[in-house]
C-alpha positions as CSV (number, residue, x, y, z in Angstrom):
1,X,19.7,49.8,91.3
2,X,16.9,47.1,90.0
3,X,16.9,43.8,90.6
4,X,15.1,41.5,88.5
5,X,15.5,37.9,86.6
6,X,15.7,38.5,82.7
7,X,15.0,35.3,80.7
8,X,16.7,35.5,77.8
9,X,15.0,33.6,74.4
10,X,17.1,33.2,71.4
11,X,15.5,32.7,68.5
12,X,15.5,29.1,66.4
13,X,15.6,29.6,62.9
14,X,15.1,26.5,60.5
15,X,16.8,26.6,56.5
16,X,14.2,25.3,54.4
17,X,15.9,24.3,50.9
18,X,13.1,25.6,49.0
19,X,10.1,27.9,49.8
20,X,6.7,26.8,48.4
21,X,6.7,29.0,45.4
22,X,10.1,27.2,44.0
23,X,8.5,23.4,45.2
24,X,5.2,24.9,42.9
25,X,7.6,25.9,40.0
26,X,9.3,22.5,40.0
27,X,5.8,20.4,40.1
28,X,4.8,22.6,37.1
29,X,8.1,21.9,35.2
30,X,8.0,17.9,36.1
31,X,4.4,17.7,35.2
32,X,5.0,19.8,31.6
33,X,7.7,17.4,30.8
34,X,6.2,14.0,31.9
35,X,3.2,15.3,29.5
36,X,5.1,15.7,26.8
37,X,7.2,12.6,27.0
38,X,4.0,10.9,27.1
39,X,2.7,12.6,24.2
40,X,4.9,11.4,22.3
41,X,4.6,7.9,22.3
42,X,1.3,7.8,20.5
43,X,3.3,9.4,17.5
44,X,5.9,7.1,17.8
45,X,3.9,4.5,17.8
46,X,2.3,5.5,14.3
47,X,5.5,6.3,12.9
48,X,6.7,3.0,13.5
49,X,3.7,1.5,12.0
50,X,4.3,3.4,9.1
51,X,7.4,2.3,8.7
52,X,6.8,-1.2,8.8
53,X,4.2,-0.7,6.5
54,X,6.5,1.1,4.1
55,X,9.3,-1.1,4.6
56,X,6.6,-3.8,3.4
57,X,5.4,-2.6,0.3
58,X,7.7,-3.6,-2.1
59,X,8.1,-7.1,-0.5
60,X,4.2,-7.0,-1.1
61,X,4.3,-6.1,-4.4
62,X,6.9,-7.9,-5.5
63,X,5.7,-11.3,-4.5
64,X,1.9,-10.8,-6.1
65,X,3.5,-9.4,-9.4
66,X,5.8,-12.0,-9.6
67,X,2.4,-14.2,-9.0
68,X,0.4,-12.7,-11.8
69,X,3.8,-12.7,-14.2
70,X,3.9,-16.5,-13.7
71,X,0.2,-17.4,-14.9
72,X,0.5,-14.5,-17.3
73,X,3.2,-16.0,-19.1
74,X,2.2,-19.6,-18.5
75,X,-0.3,-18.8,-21.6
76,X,0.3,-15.5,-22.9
77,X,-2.9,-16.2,-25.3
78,X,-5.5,-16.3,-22.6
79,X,-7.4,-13.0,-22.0
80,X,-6.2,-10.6,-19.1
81,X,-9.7,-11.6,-16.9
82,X,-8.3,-15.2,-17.4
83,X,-4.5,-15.1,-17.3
84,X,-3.7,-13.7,-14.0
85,X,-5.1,-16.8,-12.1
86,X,-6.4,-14.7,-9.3
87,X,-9.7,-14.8,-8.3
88,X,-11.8,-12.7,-10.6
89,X,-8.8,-12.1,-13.3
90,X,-7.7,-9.0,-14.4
91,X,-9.4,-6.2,-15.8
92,X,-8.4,-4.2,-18.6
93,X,-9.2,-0.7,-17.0
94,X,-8.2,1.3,-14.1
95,X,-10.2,0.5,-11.2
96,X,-9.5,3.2,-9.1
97,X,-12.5,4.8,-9.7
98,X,-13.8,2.6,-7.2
99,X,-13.5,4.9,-4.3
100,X,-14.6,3.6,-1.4
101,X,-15.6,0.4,-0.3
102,X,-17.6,-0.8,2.6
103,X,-15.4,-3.5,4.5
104,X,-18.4,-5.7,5.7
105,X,-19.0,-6.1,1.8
106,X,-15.0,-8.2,1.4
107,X,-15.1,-11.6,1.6
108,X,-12.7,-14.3,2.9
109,X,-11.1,-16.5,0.0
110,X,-10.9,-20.0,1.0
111,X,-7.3,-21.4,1.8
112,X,-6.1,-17.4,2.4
113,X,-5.9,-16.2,5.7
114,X,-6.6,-12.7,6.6
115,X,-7.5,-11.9,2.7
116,X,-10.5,-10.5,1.7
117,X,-12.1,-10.0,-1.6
118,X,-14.5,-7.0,-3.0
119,X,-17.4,-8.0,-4.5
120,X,-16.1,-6.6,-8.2
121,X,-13.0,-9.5,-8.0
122,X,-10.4,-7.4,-8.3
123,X,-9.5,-5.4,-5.4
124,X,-8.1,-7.3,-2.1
125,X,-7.8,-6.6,1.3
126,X,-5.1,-7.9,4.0
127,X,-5.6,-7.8,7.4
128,X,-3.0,-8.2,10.4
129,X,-4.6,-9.3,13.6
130,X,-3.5,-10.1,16.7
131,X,-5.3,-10.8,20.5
132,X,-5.5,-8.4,23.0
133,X,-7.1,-9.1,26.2
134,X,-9.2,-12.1,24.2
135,X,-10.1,-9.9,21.6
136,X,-9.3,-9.6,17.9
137,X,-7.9,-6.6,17.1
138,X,-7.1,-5.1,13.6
139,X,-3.5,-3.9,13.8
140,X,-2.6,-3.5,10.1
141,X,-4.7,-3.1,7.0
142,X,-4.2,-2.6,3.2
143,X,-6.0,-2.9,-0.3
144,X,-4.4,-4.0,-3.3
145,X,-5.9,-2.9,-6.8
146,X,-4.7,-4.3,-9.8
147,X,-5.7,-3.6,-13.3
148,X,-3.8,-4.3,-16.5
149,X,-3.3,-3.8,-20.3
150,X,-2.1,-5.1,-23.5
151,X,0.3,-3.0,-25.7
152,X,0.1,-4.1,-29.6
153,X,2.9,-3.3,-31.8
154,X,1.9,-3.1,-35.5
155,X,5.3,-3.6,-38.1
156,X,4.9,-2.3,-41.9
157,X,7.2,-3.7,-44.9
158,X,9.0,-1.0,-46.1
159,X,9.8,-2.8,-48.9
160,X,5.4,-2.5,-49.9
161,X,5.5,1.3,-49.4
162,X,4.1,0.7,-45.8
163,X,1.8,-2.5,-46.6
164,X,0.5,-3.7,-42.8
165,X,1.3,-6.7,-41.7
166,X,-1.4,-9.2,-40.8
167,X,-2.3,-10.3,-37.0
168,X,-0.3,-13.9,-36.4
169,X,-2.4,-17.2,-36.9
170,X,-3.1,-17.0,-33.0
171,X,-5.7,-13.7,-31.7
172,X,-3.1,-12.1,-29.7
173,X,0.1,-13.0,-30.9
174,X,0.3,-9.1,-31.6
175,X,0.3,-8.3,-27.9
176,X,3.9,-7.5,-27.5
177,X,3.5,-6.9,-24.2
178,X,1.5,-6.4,-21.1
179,X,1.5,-3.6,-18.3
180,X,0.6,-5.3,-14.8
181,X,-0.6,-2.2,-12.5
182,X,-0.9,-2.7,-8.5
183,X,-1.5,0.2,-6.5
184,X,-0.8,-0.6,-2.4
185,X,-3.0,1.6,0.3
186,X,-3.3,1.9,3.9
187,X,-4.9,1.9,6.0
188,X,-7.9,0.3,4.6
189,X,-10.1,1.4,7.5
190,X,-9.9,5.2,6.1
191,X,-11.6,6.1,3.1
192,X,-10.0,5.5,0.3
193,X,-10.8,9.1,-1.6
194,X,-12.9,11.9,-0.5
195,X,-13.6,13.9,-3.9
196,X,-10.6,14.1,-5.7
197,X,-8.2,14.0,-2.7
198,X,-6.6,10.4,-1.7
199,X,-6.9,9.8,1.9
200,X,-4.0,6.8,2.2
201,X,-0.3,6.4,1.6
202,X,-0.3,4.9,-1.7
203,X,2.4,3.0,-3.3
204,X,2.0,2.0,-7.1
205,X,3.9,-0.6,-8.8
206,X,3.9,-1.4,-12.7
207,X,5.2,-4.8,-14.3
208,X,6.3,-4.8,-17.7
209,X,5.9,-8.6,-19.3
210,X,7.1,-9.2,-22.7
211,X,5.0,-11.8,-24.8
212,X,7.4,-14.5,-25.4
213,X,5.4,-15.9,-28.4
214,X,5.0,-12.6,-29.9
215,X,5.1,-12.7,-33.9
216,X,4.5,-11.0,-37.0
217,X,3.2,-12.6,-40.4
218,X,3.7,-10.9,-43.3
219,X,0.2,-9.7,-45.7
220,X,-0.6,-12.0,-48.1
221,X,1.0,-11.7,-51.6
222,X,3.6,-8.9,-49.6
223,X,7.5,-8.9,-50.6
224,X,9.4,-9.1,-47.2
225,X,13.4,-8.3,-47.3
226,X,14.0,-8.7,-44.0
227,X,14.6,-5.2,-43.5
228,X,12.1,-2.9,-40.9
């Protein structure tokens, strides 16, 4: 029979929750979703420019129209380059064929802050600034065009197998009305149009502004029944 002194060892074993390859997996899947969260604010933050922009469009557009509809019908006689009592008037033609324009070429208009001019008087530019870190920064920016035009109604007496009337005693006293276009666009540091595509968000607003003194004089030596 042997004899001997056996040592007997039992074995520790230690539960780990996870083994390495499930801690890798999790990492992966935290740092895929911290990515996109953060990913996402840069489009929320545009969106919610663009909203505020939207929202202020028509506020926009209504307060300048209502403007140019106050001096237009202060003297409905006046010219449109002298009856809008902006700076520069009015022009009688579309002016969006002005494409682009370079920014350093606006100027500021006394007594308006943040408004610019173009050198051809009739488009504008708004900026929104604020201060960050010291520094001037551009947060929102739009151009306004406006253009206009007169619509002339011409009556004939029936009564005269179509005899024309004459214009009134006054130039434009045929002008029945006037057409006030604005066209809002942002943001003004993009072009404005590359070839024939439109770079912007665009809103356009029309103003329709009835001549109040608006008047017809019969032709000379004409028989008028009173019927049209």
């Amino acid at each position: 029979m042997k004899s001997g002194v056996y040592s007997i060892m039992k074995k520790r074993y230690v539960k780990h929750g996870f083994n390495m390859v499930e801690v890798a997996l999790a990492l992966a899947v935290i740092g895929i979703g911290i990515t996109s969260i953060m990913v996402l604010f840069p489009v929320g933050i545009n969106a919610n420019k663009a909203a505020i922009a939207d929202n202020n469009t028509a506020d926009v557009a209504e307060y300048l129209l209502g403007y140019v509809q106050m001096r237009i019908n202060d003297d409905f006689r006046k010219p449109l380059n002298m009856s809008s009592g902006l700076i520069g008037g009015l022009k009688d033609t579309d002016n969006r064929n002005e494409k682009n324009i370079d920014s350093d070429s606006f100027e500021s208009i006394s007594g308006f802050d943040n408004l610019l001019l173009s050198p051809s008087g009739d488009v504008f530019r708004y900026e929104q600034k604020s201060f960050v870190n010291d520094e001037e920064v551009v947060d929102f920016s739009a151009e306004a065009r406006l253009w206009a035009e007169d619509v002339k109604i011409e009556y004939r007496d029936w009564a005269q197998a179509g005899a024309p009337y004459t214009r009134g005693t006054l130039a434009v006293s045929d002008n029945y009305e006037r057409l006030v276009y604005l066209e809002l666009s942002w943001p003004a540091d993009v072009p404005y149009k590359k070839g024939s595509d439109y770079l912007r968000e665009r809103r356009l607003f029309v103003l329709d502004i009835f001549n109040p003194t608006f008047q017809l004089t019969p032709a000379i030596n004409s028989t008028y029944n009173g019927v049209f």
